[in-house]
C-alpha positions in Angstrom: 139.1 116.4 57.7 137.9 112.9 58.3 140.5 113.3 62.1 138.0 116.4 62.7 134.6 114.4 61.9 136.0 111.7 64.6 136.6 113.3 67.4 133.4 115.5 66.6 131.3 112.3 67.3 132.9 111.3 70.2 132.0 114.3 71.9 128.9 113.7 70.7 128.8 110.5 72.4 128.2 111.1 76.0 128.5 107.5 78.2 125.2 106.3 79.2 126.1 106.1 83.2 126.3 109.9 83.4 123.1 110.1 82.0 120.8 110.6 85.5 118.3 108.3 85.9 114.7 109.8 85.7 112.3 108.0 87.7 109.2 107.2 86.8 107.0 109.1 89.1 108.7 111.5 91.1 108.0 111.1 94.3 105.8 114.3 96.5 106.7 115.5 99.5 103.7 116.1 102.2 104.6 119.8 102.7 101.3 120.9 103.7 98.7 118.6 106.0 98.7 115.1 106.0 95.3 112.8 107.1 96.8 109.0 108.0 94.7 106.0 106.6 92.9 105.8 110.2 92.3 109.4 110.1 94.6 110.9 112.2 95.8 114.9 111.4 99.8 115.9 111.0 100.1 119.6 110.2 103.3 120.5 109.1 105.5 123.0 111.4 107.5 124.6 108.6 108.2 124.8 105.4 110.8 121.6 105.6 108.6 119.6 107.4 107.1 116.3 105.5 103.9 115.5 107.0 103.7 111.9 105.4 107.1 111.2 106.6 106.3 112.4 110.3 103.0 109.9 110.0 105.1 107.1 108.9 108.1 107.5 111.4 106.0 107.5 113.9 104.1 104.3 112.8 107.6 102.2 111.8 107.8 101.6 115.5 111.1 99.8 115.5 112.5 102.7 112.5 113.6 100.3 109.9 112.3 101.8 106.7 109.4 99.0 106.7 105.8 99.7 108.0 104.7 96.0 108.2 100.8 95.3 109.0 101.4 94.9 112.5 102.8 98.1 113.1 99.5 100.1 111.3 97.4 98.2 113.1 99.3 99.1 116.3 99.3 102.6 115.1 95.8 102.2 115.0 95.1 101.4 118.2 97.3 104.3 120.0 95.3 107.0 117.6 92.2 105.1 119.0 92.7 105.1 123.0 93.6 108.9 122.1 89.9 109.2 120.7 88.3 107.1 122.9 88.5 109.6 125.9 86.2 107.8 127.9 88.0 104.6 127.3 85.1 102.5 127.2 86.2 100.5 123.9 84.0 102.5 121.6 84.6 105.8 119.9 81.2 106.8 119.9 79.3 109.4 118.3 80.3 112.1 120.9 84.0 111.3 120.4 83.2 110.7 116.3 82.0 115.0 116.7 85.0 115.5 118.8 86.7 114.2 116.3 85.0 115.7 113.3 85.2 119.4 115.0 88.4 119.6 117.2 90.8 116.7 116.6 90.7 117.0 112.6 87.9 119.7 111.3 88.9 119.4 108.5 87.3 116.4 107.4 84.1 118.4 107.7 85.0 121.6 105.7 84.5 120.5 102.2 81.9 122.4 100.8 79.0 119.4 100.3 80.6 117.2 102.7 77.4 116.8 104.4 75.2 116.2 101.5 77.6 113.7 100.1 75.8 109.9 99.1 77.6 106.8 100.2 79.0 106.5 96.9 81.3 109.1 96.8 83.5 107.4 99.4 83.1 104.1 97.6 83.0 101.9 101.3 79.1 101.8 101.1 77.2 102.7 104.3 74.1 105.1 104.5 74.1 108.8 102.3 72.2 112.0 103.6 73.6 112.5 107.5 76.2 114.0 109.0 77.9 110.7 110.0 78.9 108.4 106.5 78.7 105.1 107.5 81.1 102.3 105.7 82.6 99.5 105.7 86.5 99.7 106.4 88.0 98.3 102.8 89.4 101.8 102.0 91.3 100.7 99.0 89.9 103.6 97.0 92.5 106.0 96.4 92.2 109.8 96.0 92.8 112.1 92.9 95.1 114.8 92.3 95.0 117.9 94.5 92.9 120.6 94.4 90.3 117.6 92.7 86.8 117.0 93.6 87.1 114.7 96.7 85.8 115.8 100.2 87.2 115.9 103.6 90.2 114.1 104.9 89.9 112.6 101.2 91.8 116.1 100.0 94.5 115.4 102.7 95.4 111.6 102.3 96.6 108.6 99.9 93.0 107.0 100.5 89.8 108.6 99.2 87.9 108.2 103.1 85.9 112.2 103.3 85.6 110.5 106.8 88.6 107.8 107.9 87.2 107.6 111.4 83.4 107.0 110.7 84.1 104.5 107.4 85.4 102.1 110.1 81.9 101.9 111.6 81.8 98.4 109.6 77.7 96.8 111.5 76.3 100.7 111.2 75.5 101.0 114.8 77.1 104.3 115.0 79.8 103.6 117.2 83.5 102.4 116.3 84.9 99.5 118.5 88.6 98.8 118.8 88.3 95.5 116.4 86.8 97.6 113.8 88.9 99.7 114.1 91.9 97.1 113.4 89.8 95.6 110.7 89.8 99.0 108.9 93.9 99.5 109.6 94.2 95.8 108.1 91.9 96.2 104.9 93.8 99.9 104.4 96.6 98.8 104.7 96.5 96.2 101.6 95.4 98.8 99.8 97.9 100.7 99.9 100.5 97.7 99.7 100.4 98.3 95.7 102.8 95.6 95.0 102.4 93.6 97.8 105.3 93.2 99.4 103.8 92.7 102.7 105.1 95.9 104.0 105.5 100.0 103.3 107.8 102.2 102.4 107.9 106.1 102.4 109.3 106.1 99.1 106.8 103.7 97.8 103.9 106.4 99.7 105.3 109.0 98.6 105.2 108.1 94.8 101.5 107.1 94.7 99.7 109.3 92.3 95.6 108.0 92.5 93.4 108.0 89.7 91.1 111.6 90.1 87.7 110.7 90.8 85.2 109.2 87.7 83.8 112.2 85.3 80.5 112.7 85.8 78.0 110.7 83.0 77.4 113.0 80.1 73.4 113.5 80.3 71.8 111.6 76.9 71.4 112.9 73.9 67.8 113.9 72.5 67.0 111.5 70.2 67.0 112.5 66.1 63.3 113.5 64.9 63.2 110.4 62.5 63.9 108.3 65.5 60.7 109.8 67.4 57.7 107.2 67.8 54.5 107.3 65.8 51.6 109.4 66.7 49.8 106.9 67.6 46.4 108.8 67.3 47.3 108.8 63.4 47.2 111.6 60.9 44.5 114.7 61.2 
């Protein structure tokens, strides 16, 4: 009997290296579109295709796993010569609508996108228009899908309805080429969550964003004993 109990737990004993390690967030693959930091579209060409990962390839210029600062902020400026189609240094607001209706449309088909305030983009700039206008930080990030964000905000790791636009850092509604490296530099440390000085896919593809703030519960109506005094007095 006592034989039978020991080799009972042993079995029951099961070696902690076959155990598989569970990560702690698992990581998501980008199979449906993907909106880069600075705003440019990847749609995905089949079901196998990883949107993020074709974004980031293409960005890790010399292909060593590592997207260093340099390298976004080169990505940055090949995205904006390609908007910039009269190459006159500015993407102005005819290439900004160019932008908004054929390059990416999607960062206009949210259903209030255009009634959005600054705030809900949280890189300041001027509510109420068509074009949001903000400063290039960008280290907002967005919430879980299907949430509440608008515009290429639904699509990327940052929470920027417009990435384009929110680089538009002196408001003069045009984008120049520093800007637009400005907004690629200020992006880019906010996605570098442990600061390592570069990116990884893996690290990108493991970011899960707080979802957006719940809205303030309106105030209660006060209790009758806490009413004030009629001050006209009794009768």
């Amino acid at each position: 009997m006592l034989t039978s109990l020991i080799l009972l737990a042993s079995a029951a004993q099961v070696p902690a290296a076959s155990l598989p390690a569970m990560p702690a967030i698992a990581p998501r693959h980008w199979t449906r579109m993907f909106i880069s930091p600075m705003g440019e579209p990847f749609r995905p060409n089949g079901r196998e295709d990883d949107a993020l990962a074709d974004w980031f390839n293409q960005a890790d210029r010399n292909h060593d796993g590592q997207l260093t600062l340099e390298e976004m902020q080169q990505d940055s400026e090949r995205f904006f010569g390609a908007l910039d189609t009269n190459h006159d240094g500015e993407i102005d607001p005819d290439e900004i609508t160019h932008y908004e209706t054929v390059v990416a449309p999607e960062v206009t088909s949210g259903s209030s996108f255009g009634m959005m305030d600054a705030g809900a983009s949280r890189e300041g700039g001027g509510g109420g228009g068509r074009h949001h206008r903000g400063g290039g930080g960008g280290g907002f990030f967005r919430g879980a899908d299907n949430d509440q964000h608008q515009g290429a905000g639904r699509f990327g790791l940052l929470d920027l309805p417009e990435p384009v636009v929110s680089a538009d850092s002196n408001f003069n509604r045009g984008v120049s080429l520093t800007e637009f490296r400005q907004a690629a530099a200020q992006r880019f440390m906010a996605l570098d969550i442990d600061h390592h000085g570069f990116l990884t896919l893996a690290a990108l593809e493991t970011i899960r964003p707080a979802p957006p703030a719940a809205p303030k519960k309106p105030s209660m109506p006060k209790d009758d004993d806490d009413a004030l005094p009629d001050q006209n007095g009794p009768g």
